[in-house]
C-alpha positions, 0 to 999 in steps of 0.5 A: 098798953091794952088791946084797945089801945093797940087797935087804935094805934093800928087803925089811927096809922091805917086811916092818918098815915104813919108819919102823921101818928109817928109826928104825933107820938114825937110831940107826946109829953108826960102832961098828954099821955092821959089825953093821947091814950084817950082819944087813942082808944076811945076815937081810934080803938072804938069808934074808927075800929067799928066795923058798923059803917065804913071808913069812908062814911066815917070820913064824910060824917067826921067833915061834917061834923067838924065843920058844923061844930066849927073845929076847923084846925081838924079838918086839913087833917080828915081831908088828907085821911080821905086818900086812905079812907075811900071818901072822894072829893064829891063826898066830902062837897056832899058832906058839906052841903049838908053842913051849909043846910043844917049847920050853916052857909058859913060854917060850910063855906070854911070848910069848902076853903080848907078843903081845897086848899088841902086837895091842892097841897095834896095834889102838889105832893103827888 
């Protein structure tokens, strides 16, 4: 693979944790492996790798931004990375005011539910 992709494998373990990637790599199929690779080192290798603006805001800002584009099923997933990426709760009720002014109350109010619903999960785990 490239140098891109190793660096994406490397940060995607750091910011998802390594049983979520090796579950991930487990379901992988000849069908995907284009599409894996993409968002491997496009997402992962590129964008979470810059050193632009932490992980932390990246986590507030990808919330956010799933939340306003109503990609929910996304969401438990960024919310257990936080425990990784530094974001606490309040930035991601921050994150999500945002999306209630800008984006929605709905939309918002969804991502609220998930969210704790997964800090619930994770605090179950601990």
């Amino acid at each position: 693979m490239s140098e891109k992709f190793d660096q994406g494998m490397k940060t995607r373990r750091e910011v998802l944790g390594d049983a979520h990637v090796d579950r991930a790599e487990a379901a992988k199929t000849e069908f995907d492996l284009p599409f894996q690779t993409l968002i491997t080192e496009g997402a992962w290798g590129t964008v979470w790798s810059s050193d632009k603006i932490s992980r932390r805001e990246r986590s507030m800002l990808t919330i956010a931004l799933l939340a306003a584009t109503g990609n929910f099923e996304e969401i438990p997933m960024h919310i257990r990375a936080t425990a990784r990426t530094g974001a606490s709760k309040d930035d991601v009720a921050e994150a999500l005011q945002h999306v209630a002014v800008y984006a929605g109350v709905p939309k918002a109010n969804h991502a609220l539910k998930l969210a704790k619903q997964t800090y619930a999960e994770m605090e179950e785990t601990q």
